[in-house]
LUMPAMAR-456426 format. One line per 3 residues: number of its first residue (from 1); for each residue z, x, y of N, C-alpha, C, O. Coordinates in pm, whole numbers, plus 50000, padded with zeros to 5 digits. Atoms other than C-alpha are relative to their C-alpha. Example, Ala and Ser with C-alpha at 12.3 -4.5 7.8 and 13.67 -1.06 7.14 Angstrom:
1	50000/50089/49881/50780/51230/49550/50000/50090/50120/50066/50194/50118  49994/49918/49881/50714/51367/49894/50073/49923/50109/50090/49974/50220
END
This chain:
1	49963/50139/50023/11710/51607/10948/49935/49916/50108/49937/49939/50228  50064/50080/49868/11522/51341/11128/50050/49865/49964/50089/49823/49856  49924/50170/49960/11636/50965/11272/49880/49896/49917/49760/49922/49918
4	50108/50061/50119/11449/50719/11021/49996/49849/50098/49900/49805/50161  49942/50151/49974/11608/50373/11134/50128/49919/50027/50220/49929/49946  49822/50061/50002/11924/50169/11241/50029/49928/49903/49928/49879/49852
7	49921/50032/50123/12140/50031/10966/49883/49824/49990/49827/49781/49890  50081/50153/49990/11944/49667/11049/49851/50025/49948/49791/49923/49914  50105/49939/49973/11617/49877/11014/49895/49930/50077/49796/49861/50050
10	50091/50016/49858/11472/49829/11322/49988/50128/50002/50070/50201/49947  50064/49882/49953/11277/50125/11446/50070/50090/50134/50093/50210/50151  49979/49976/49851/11386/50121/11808/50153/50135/49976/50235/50109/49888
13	49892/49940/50029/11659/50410/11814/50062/50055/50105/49988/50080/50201  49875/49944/49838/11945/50543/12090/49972/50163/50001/50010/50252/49926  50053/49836/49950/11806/50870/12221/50054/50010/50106/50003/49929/50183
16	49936/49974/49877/12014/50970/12503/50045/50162/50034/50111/50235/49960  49978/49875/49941/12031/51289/12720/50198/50032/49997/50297/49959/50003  49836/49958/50008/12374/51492/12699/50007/50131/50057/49903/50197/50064
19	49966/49855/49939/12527/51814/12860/49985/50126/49934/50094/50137/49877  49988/49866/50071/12457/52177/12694/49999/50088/50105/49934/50089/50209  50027/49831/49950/12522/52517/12796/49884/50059/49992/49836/50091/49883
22	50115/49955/50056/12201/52655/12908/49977/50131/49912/49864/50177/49906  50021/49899/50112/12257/52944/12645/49991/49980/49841/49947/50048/49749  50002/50033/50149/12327/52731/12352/49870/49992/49939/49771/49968/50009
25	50148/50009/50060/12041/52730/12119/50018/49889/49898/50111/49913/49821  50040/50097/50070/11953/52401/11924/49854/49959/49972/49758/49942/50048  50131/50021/50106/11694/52326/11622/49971/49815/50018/50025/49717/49967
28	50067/50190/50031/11536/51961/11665/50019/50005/49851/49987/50072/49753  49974/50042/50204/11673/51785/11360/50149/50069/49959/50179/50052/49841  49859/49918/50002/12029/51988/11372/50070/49888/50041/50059/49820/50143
31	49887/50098/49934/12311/51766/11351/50085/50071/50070/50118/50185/50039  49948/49979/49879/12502/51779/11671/50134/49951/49982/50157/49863/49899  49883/50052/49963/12861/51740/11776/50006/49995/50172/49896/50007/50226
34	49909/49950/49861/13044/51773/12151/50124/50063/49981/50229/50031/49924  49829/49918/49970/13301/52010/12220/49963/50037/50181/49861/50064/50245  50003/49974/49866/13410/52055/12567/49902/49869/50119/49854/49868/50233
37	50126/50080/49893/13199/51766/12693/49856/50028/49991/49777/49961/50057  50144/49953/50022/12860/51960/12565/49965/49973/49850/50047/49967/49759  50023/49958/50127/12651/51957/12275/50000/50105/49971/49978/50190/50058
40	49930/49923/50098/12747/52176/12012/49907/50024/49860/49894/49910/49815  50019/50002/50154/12587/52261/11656/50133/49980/49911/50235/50049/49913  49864/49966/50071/12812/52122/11391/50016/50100/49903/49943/50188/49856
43	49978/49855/50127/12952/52333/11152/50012/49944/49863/50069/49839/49833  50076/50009/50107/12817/52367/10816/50037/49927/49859/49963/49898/49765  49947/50096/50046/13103/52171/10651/50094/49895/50107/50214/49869/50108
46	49895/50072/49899/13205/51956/10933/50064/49873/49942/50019/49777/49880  49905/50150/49994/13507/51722/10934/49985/49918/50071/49983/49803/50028  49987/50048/49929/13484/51623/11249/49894/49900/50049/49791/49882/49985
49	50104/50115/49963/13304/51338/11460/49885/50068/50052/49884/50161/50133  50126/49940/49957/12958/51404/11494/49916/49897/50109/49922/49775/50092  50071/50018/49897/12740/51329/11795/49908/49939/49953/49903/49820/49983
52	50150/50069/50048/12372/51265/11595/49932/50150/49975/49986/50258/49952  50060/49939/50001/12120/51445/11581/49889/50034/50078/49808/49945/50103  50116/49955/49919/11871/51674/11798/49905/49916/50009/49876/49840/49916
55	50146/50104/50003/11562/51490/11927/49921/50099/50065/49810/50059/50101  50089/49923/49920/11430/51815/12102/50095/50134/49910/50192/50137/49835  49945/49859/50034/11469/52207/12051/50037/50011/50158/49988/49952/50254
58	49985/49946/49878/11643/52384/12324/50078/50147/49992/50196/50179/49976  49960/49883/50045/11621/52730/12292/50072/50094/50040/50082/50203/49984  49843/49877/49984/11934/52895/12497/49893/50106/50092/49954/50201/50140
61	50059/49901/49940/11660/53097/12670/49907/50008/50138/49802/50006/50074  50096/50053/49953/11431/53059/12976/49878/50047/49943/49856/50152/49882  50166/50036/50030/11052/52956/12926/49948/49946/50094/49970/49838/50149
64	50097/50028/49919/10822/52961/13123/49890/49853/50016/49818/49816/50108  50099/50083/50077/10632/52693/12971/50053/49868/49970/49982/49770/49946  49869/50103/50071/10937/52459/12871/50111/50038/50103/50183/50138/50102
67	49869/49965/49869/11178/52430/13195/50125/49966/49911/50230/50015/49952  49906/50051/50029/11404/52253/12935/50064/50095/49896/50166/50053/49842  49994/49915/50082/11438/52533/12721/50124/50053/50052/50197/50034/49954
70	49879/50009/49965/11752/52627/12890/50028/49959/50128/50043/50018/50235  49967/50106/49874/11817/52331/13098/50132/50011/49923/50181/50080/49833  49816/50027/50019/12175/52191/13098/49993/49853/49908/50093/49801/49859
73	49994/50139/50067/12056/51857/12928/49896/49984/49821/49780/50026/49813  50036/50049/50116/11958/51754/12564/49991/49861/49961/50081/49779/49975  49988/50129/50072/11803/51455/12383/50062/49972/49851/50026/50051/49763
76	49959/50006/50115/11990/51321/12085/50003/49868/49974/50000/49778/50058  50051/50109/50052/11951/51069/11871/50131/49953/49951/50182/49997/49848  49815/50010/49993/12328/50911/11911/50061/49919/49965/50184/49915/49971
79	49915/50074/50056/12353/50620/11746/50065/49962/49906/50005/49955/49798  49927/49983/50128/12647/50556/11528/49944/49926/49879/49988/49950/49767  50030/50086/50090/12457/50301/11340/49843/50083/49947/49764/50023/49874
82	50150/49926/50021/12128/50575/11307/50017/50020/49821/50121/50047/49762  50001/49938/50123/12017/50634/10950/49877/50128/50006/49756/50109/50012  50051/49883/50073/11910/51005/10880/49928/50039/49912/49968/50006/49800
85	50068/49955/50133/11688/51139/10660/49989/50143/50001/49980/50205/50107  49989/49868/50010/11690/51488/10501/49871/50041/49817/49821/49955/49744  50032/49995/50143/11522/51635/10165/50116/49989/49890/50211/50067/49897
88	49931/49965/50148/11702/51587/09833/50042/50126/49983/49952/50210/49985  50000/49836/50034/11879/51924/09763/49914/49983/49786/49895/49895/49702  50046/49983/50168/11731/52047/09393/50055/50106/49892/50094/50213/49938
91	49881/49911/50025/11914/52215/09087/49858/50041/49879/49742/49998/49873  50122/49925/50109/11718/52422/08783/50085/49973/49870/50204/50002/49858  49906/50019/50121/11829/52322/08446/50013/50131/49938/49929/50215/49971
94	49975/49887/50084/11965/52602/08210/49995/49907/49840/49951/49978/49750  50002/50086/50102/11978/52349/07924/49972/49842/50006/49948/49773/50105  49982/50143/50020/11979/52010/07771/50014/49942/49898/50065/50006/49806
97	50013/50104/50107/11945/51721/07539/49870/49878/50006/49768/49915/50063  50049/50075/49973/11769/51397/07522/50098/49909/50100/50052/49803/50144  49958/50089/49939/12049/51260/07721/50117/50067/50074/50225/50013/50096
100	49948/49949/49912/12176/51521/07925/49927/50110/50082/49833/50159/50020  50057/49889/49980/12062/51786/08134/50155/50074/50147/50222/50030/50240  49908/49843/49972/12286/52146/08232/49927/50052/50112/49808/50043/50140
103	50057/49898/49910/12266/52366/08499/50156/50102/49979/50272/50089/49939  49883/49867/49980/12470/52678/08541/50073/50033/50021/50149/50109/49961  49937/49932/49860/12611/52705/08849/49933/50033/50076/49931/49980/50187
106	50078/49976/49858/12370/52884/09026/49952/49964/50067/49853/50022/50110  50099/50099/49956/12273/52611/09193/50182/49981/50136/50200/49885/50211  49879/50030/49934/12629/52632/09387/50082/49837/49951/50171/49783/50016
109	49891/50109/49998/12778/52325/09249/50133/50015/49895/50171/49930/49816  49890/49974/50067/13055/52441/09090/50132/49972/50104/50120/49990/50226  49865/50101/49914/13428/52272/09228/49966/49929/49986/50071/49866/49978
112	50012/50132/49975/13233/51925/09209/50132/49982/49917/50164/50066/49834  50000/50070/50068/13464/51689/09090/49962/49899/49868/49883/49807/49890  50056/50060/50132/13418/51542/08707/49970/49851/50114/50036/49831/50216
115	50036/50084/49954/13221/51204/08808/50009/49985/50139/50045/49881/50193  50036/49973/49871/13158/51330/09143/49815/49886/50054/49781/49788/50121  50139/50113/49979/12771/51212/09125/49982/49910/49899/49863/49877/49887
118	50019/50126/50064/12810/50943/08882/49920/49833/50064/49986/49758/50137  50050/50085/49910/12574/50666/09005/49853/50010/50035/49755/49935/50026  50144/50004/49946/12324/50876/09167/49858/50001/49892/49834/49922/49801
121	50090/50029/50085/11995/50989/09027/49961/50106/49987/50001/50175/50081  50072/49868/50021/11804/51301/08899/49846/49985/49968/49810/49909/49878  50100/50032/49995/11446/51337/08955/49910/50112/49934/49928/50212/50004
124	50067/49885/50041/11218/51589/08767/49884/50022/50058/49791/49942/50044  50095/50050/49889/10992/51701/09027/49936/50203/49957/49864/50271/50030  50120/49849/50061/10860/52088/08812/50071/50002/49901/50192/49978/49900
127	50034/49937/50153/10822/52183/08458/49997/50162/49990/49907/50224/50047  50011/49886/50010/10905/52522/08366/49863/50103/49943/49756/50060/49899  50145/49916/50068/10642/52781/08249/50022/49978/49857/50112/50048/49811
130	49976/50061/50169/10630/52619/07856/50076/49929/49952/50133/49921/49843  49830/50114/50040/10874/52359/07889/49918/49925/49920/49796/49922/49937  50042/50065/50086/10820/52144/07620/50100/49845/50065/50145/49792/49963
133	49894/50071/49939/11052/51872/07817/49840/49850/50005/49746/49847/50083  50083/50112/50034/10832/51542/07708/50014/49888/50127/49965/49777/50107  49994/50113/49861/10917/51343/08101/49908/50064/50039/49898/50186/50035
136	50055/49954/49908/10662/51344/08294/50036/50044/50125/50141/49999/50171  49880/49990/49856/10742/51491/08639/49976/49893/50079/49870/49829/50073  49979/50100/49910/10848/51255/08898/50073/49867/49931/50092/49757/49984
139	49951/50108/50042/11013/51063/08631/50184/50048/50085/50227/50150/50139  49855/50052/49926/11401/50927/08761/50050/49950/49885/49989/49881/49804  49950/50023/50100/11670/50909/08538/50123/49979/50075/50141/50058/50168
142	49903/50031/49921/11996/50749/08666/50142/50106/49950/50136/50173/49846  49928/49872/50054/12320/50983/08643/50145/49908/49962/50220/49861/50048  49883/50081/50032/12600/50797/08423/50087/50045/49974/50175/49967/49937
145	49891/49897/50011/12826/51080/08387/49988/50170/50057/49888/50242/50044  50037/49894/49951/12912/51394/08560/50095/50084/49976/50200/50048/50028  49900/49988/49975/13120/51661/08462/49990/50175/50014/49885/50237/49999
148	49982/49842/49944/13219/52037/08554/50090/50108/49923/50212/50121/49938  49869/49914/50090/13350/52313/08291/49965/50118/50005/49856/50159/49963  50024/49861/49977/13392/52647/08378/49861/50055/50039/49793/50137/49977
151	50161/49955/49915/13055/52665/08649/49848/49944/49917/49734/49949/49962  50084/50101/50070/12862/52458/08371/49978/49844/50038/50067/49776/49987  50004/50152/49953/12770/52095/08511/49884/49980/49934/49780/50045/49937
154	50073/50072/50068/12624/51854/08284/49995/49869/50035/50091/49792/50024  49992/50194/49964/12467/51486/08416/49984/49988/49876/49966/50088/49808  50006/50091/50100/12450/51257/08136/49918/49889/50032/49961/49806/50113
157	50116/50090/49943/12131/51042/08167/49944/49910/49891/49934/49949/49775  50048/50073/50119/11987/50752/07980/49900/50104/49881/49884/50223/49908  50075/49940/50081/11771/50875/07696/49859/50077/50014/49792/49991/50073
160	50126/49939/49932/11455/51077/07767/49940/50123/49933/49958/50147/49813  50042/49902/50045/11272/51384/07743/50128/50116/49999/50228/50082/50062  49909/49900/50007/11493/51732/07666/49959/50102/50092/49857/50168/50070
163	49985/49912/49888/11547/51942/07982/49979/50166/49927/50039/50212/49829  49983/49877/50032/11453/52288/07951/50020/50087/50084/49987/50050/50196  49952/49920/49931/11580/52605/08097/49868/50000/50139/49748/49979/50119
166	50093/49981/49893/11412/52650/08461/49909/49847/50048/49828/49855/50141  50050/50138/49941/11287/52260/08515/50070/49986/50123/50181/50028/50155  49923/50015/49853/11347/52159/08852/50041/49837/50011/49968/49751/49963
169	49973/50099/49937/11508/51874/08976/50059/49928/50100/50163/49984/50135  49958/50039/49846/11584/51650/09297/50129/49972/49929/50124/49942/49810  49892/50084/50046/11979/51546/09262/50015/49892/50147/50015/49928/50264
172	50034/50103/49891/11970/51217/09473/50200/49944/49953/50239/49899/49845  49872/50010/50026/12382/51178/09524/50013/49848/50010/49928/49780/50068  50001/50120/49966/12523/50845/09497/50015/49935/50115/50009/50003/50217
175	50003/50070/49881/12554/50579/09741/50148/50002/50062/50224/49945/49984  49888/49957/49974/12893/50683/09969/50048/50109/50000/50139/50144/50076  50019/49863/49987/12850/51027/09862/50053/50063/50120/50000/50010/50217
178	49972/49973/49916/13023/51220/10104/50051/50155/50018/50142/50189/50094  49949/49895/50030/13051/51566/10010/49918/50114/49997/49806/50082/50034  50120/49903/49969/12858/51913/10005/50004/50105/50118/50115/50130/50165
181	50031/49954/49839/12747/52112/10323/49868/49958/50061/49781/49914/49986  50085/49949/49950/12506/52133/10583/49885/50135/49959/49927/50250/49941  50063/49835/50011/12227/52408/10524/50048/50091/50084/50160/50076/50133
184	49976/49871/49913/12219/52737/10725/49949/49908/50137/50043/49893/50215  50089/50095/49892/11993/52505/11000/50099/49907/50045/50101/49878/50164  50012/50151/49913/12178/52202/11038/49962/49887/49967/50004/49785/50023
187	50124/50083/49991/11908/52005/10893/49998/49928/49896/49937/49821/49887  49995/50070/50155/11982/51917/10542/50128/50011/49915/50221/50087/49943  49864/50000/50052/12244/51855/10311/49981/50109/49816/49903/50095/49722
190	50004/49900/50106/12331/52158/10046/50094/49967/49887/50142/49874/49953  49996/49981/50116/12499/52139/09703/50143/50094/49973/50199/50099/49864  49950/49858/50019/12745/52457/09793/50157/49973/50024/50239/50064/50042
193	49832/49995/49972/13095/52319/09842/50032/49837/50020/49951/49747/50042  49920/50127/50046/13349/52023/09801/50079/49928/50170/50178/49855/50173  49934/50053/49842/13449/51925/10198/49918/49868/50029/49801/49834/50011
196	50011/50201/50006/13464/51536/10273/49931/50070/50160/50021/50111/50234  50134/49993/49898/13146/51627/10580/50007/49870/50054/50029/49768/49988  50020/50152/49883/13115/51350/10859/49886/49917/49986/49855/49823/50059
199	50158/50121/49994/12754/51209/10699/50051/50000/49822/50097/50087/49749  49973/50043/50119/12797/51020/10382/49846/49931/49961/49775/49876/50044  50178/50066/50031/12431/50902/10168/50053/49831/49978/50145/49775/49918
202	50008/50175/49988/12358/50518/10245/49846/49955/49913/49777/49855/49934  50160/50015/50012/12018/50573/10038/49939/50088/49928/49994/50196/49908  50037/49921/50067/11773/50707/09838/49841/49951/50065/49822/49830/50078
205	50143/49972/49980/11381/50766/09956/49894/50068/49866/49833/50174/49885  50000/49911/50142/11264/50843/09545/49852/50068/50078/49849/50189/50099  50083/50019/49959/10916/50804/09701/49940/50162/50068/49838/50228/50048
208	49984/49904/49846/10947/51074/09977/50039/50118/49947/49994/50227/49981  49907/49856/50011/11202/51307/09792/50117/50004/50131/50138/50108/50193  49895/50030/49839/11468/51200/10103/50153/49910/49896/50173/49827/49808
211	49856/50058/50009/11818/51124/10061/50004/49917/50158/49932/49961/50248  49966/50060/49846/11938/50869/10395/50152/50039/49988/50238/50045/49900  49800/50016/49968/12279/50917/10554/50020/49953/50117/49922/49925/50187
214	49973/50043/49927/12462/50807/10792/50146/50064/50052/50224/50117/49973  49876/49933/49981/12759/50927/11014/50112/49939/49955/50110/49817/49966  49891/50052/50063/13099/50871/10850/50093/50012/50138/50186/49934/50156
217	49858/50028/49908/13295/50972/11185/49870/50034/50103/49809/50141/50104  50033/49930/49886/13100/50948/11495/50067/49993/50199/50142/49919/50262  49900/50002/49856/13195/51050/11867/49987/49877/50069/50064/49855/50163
220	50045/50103/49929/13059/50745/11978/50093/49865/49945/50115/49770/50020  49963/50098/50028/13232/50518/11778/49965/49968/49831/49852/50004/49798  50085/50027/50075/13200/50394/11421/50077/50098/49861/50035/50130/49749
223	49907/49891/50109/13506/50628/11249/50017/49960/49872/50091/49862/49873  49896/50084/50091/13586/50538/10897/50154/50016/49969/50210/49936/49894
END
């Protein structure tokens, strides 16, 4: 996940040094918390107030090469007003219509809430091996219904081409969105579970393939 812009979008952004254990290990781009007065990696559905995000690696180890590599101090990018950027997570259709498109489950979104992503957007960004699916890719189709039956989730999208099994697509969540996990990293937002997470999407990057977020509770200030 990297620092894009402040909510005003101005460029200029709050990078400020903080305390770590020189054993902890942190990924530049890993959203951060404090516990104990140190940075912390958060955890992968965090509730809690988050710090920002990494502006350096610091790998928990000495280096020869990199004194900071397990120094006691970290840069992070800390301000509550920072907007984030991450990739779009992406789901594989198993079916469709002209005005819906299915996925499975195996894509972990099963528990969403019915009209969970109502709002956002779905982007078709690969064509299966013989899809006959008449969108070109990179077309955007807005998502006007969402709902969840027995590990089957079907958006409901204006009219279009017919989704076929194995098409890929970006799901760009709506605006307030506040739900999901963290990846394994830190770094991006996953698809795999229903916990109200401390970064909520303020944004869509169709352009890029980027979702924006922003912290919903941070240590600094800025709680909702």
């Amino acid at each position: 996940m990297n620092a894009r812009n402040n909510a005003g979008g101005g460029a200029i952004l709050s990078v400020r040094a903080y305390p770590i254990d020189p054993t902890t290990k942190i990924t530049v781009g890993q959203v951060v918390k404090l516990s104990g007065g140190k940075v912390v990696a958060a955890a992968a559905a965090e509730t809690g107030a988050i710090l920002g995000v990494a502006a350096e690696t610091h790998e928990g180890t000495a280096d020869a090469l990199n004194l900071r590599a397990n120094g006691k101090e970290i840069l992070v990018a800390d301000g509550p007003d920072t907007i984030f950027e991450c990739a779009a997570p992406e789901i594989k259709a198993s079916a469709g219509t002209a005005t819906t498109v299915v996925s499975n489950g195996a894509n972990g979104m099963a528990a969403f809430a019915a009209d969970d992503f109502n709002g956002g957007r779905l982007q078709l960004v690969k064509l299966a091996a013989g899809s006959t699916n008449a969108d070109p890719v990179g077309v955007v189709r807005e998502i006007t219904d969402f709902a969840d039956a027995s590990g089957t989730e079907t958006f409901t999208v204006p009219a279009g081409g017919t989704a076929n099994a194995g098409d890929v697509y970006r799901v760009y969540p709506p605006i307030g969105f506040a739900k999901g996990n963290l990846d394994a990293n830190r770094g991006g937002l996953t698809l795999s579970a229903t916990a109200s997470i401390s970064l909520k999407v303020v944004g869509h990057d169709l352009e890029r393939g980027k979702i924006l977020l922003m912290a919903k509770k941070h240590a600094l200030g800025g709680a909702e």
